[in-house]
C-alpha positions in Angstrom: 0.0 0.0 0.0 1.1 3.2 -1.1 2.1 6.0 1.6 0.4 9.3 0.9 2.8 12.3 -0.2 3.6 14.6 3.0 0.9 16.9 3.0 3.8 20.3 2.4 4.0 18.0 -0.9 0.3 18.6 -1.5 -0.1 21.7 -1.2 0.4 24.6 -3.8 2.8 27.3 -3.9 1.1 31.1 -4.5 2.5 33.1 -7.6 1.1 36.9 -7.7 2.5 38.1 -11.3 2.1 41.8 -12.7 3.1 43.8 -15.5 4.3 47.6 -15.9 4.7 49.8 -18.8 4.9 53.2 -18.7 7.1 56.2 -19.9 10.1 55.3 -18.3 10.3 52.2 -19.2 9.3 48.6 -18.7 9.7 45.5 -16.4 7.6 43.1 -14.1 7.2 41.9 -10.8 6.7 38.6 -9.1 5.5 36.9 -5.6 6.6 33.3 -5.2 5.8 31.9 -1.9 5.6 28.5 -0.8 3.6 26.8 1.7 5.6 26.9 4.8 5.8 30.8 3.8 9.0 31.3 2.2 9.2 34.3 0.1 10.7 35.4 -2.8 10.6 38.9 -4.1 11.6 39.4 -8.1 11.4 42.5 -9.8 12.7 42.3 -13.8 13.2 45.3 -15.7 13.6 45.1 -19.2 15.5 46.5 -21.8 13.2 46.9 -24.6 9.8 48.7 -25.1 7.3 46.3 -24.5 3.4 47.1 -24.2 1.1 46.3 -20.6 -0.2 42.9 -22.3 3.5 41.5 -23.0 4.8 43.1 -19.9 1.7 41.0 -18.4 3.0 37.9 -20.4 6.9 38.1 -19.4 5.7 38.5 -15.3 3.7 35.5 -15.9 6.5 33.5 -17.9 9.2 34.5 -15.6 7.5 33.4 -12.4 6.7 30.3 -13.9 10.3 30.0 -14.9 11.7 30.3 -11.4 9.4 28.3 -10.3 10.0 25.2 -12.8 13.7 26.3 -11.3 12.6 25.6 -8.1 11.5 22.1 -8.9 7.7 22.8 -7.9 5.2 21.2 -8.7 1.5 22.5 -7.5 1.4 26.1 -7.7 -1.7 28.9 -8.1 -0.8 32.0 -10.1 -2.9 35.0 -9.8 -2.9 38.0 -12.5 -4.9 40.9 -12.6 -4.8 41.1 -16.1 -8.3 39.9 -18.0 -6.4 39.4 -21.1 -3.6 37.1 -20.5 -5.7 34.9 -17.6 -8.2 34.4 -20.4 -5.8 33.5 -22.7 -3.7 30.9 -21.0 -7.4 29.8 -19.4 -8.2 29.2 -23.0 -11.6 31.3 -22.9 -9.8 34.1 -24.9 -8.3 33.4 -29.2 -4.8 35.3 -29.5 -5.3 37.8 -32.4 -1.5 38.6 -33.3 1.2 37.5 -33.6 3.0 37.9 -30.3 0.3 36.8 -28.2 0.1 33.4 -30.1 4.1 33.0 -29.5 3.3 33.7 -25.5 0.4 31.6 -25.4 3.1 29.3 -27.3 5.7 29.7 -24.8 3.2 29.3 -21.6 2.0 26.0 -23.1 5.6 24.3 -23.2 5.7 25.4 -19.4 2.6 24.1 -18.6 3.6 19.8 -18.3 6.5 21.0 -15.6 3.7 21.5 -13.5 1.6 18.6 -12.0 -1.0 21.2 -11.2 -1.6 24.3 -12.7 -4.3 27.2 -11.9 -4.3 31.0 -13.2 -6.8 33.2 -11.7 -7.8 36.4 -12.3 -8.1 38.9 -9.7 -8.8 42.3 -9.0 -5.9 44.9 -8.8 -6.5 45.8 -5.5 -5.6 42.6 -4.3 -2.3 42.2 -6.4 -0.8 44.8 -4.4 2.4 43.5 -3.6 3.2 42.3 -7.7 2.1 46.0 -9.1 4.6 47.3 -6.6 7.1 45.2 -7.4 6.5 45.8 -11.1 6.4 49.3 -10.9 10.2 49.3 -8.6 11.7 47.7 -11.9 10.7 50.6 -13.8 12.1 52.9 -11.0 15.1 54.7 -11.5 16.4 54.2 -7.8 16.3 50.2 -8.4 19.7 49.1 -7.9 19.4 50.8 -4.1 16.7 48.0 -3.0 18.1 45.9 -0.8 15.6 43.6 -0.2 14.3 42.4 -3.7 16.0 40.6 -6.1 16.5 42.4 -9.5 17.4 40.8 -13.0 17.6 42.6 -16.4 16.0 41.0 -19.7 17.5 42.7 -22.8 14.9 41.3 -25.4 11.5 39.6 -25.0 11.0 35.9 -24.4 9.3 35.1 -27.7 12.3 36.7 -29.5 14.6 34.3 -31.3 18.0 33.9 -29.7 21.2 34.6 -31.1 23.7 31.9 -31.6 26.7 33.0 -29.8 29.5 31.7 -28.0 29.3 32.7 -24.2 32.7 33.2 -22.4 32.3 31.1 -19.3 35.3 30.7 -17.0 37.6 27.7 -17.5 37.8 26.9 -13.6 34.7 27.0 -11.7 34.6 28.8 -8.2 32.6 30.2 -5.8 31.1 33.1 -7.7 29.8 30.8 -10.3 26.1 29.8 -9.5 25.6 33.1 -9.0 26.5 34.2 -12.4 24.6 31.2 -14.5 21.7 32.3 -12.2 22.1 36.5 -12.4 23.2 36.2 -15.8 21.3 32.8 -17.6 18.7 31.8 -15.3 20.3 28.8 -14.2 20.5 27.0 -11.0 21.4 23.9 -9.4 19.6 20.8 -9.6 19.2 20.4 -6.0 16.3 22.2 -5.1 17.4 22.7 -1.0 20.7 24.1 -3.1 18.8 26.5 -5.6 16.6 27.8 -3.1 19.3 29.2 -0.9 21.3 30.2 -3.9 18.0 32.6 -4.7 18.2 33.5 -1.1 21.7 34.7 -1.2 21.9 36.2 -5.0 19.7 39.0 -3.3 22.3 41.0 -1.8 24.9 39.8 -5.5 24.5 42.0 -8.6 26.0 41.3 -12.2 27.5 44.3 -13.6 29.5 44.6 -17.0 30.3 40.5 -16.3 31.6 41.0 -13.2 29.8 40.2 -10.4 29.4 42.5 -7.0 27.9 42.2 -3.5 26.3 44.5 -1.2 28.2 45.0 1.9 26.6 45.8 5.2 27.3 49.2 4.9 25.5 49.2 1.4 28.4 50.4 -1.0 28.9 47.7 -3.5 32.0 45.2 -2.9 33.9 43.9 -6.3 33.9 39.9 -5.8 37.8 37.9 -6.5 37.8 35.0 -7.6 40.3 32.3 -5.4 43.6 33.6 -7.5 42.5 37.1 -8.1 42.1 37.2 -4.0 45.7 35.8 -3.6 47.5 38.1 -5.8 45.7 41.0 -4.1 46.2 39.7 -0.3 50.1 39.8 -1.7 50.0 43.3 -3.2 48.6 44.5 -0.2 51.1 42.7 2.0 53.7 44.0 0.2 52.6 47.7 0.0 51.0 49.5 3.3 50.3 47.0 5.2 54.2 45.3 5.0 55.2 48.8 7.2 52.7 47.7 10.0 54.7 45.6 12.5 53.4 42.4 13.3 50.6 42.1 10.9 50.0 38.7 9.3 46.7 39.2 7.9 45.2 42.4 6.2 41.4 42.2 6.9 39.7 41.8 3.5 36.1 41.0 2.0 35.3 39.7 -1.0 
């Protein structure tokens, strides 16, 4: 006789999606949170024009995204726009072109998920998203320090680019955070990836090389293994060689 699933297993995970689009520019936010309650916070600002129905389309695609990343199964999404619900609900026909490649592209998306529900609901109640949404438009963005930003240069329906994509020869530490800040990737092990998303909150990707927030806010340059090395040298060598009795120069990276 089978044993039924814990009941955490059971239950659904709540995704609250919302799109923005407004002079300043574009973006999306999303609400993932899971049943015991843990909460993530994503606001994605884009770099491309894109109207309120695709901006409505990538905040529903990229929470499903994370989510699929996330390994879950069960989850409820709510949107506060008629059009899209309607559309991946299957009430609503897509009438151009780039709505039928996001209806596309939220159909492949659809068998991750052993249950999947999209609900509309009223705007009031998708507070938290429309806030989010609107911070990725924001010019102050990169001073949040509590909610994870990501950049999308071109919309999800575009076709990619075949390119090669320099990726350093030896892995280190700073690695999952760049396939996940910079591709989207993370690791298979879902205890892993979630604390990977925890953590890449206070880690920015900037030019290709990535940063993190220190406690005092100004952003910190992060070394890999040899670039530390050589620099704990340098510095041993310069100003701190004078100091008598230092061994170790404190350092953060």
């Amino acid at each position: 006789m089978e044993e039924n699933p814990p009941e955490s297993e059971r239950e659904s995970w709540k995704l609250s999606v919302d799109g923005s689009s407004c002079i300043t520019g574009s973006g999306v936010g999303v609400l993932l949170v899971s049943p015991s309650g843990w909460t993530l916070e994503y606001a994605l600002r884009f770099g491309f024009k894109a109207t309120n129905n695709e901006a409505e389309w990538e905040a529903l695609i990229a929470g499903l995204t994370i989510a699929k990343h996330l390994e879950v199964q069960r989850i409820e999404v709510s949107s506060d726009s008629q059009l899209v619900v309607g559309l991946a609900c299957g009430e609503y026909e897509p009438r151009d072109d780039s709505m039928v490649k996001y209806l596309s592209h939220f159909q492949s998306l659809k068998p991750t998920f052993e249950v999947l529900s999209v609900t509309k609901i009223p705007r009031a109640e998708n507070a938290r998203a429309d806030q989010l949404s609107k911070l990725a438009t924001a010019g102050e963005l990169e001073r949040n320090q509590t909610v994870m930003i990501h950049y999308l240069d071109r919309p999800t329906i575009s076709e990619a680019d075949v390119m090669d994509i320099d990726v350093p020869q030896e892995l280190n530490w700073m690695t999952p955070f760049i396939y996940w800040l910079r591709d989207g990737i993370l690791p298979e092990d879902p205890a892993e990836a979630r604390k990977l998303v925890y953590r890449a909150n206070r880690f920015q990707l900037r030019g290709g090389i990535l940063y993190k927030r220190s406690f005092s806010f100004p952003w910190l340059r992060c070394l890999t293994p040899q670039e530390a090395d050589y620099t704990l040298r340098e510095v041993h060598e310069g100003v701190w060689a004078t100091i008598r009795g230092v061994e170790h120069c404190p350092t953060s990276w």
